[in-house]
C-alpha positions in Angstrom: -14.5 135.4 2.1 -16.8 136.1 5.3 -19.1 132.8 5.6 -21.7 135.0 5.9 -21.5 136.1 2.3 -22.0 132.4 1.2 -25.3 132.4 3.1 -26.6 135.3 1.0 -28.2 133.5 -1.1 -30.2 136.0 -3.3 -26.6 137.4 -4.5 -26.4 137.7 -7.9 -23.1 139.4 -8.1 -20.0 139.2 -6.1 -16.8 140.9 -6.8 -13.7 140.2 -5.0 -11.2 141.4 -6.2 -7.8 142.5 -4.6 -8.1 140.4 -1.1 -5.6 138.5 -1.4 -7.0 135.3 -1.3 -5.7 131.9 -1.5 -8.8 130.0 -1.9 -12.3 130.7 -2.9 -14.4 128.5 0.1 -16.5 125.3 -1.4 -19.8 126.9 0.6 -19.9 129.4 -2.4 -21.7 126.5 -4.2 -24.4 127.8 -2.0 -25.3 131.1 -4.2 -27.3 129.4 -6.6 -28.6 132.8 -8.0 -25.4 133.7 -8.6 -24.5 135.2 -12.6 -21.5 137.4 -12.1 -18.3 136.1 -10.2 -15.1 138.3 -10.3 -12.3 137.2 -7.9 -9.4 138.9 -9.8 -6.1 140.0 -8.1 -6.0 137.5 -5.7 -3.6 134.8 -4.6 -5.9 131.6 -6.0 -4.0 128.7 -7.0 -7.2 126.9 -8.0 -10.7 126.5 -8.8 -12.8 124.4 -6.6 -14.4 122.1 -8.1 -17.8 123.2 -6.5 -17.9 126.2 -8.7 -19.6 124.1 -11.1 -22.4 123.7 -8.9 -23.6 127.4 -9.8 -26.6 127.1 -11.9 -26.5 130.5 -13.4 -22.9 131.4 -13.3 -22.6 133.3 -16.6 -19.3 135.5 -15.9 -16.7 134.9 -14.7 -13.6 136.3 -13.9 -10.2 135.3 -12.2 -7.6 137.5 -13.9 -4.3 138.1 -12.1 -4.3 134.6 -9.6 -1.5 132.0 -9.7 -4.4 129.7 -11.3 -2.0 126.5 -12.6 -4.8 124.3 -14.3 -8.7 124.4 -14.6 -11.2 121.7 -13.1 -12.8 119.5 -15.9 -16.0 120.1 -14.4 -16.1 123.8 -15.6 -17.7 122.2 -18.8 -20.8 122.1 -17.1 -21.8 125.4 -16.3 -23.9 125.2 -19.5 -25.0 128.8 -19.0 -21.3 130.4 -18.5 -20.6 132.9 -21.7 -17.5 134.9 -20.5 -14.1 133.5 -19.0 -12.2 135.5 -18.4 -8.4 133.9 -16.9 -5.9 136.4 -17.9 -2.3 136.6 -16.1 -2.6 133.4 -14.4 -0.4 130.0 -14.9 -2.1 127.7 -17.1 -0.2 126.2 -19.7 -3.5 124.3 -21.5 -7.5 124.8 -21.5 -9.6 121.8 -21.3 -10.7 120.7 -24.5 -13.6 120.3 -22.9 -14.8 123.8 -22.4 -14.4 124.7 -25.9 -17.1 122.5 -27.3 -20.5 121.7 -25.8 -21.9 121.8 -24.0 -20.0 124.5 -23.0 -21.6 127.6 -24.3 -18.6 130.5 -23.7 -19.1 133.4 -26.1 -15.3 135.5 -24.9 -12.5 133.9 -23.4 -9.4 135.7 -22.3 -6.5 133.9 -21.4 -3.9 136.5 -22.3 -0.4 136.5 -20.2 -0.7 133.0 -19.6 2.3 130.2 -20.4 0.4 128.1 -22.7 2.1 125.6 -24.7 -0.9 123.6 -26.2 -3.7 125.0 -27.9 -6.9 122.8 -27.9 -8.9 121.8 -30.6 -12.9 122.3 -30.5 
């Protein structure tokens, strides 16, 4: 992702998807406007931890990545309502983002290996 794009900081929505990317970069934090994120079909073997730091994050999708586990700290993007994590690697969720004060309305985790599922 162009630093540049991480500077916009009036973005609302970013989509992207099939670049091949490895990593999203922690200055993403910086798009505090940001509602929709959709970095599907891409290489991502992780979410930074920073992600948490979008205020207004309420979609997001990362479908199709190599995602292994999930940061605790998802559980406080209070005003996310779709997750959407399908063909990835993860083999649990997070208890912790299935109760609040977690707010997710739809979560997809279809294709996935998982061997535990949480309880609320």
């Amino acid at each position: 992702v162009p630093s540049a794009v991480c500077s916009m900081v009036s973005l609302t929505s970013l989509t992207i998807t099939w670049n091949a990317l490895a990593s999203l970069p922690t200055a993403i934090s910086h798009l505090s406007r940001l509602l929709h994120l959709d970095a599907s079909f891409n290489k991502l073997l992780h979410i930074p931890s920073q992600i948490s730091s979008l205020p207004l994050l309420s979609s997001l999708h990362l479908n199709d990545n190599t995602i292994s586990r999930l940061p605790a700290s998802l559980s406080r993007l209070t005003t996310l309502r779709t997750l959407s994590l399908q063909f990835n690697r993860l083999t649990t969720i997070p208890p912790s983002l299935l109760r609040p004060p977690c707010n997710i309305e739809a979560l997809t985790v279809s294709g996935n290996p998982l061997k535990v599922t949480p309880k609320a």
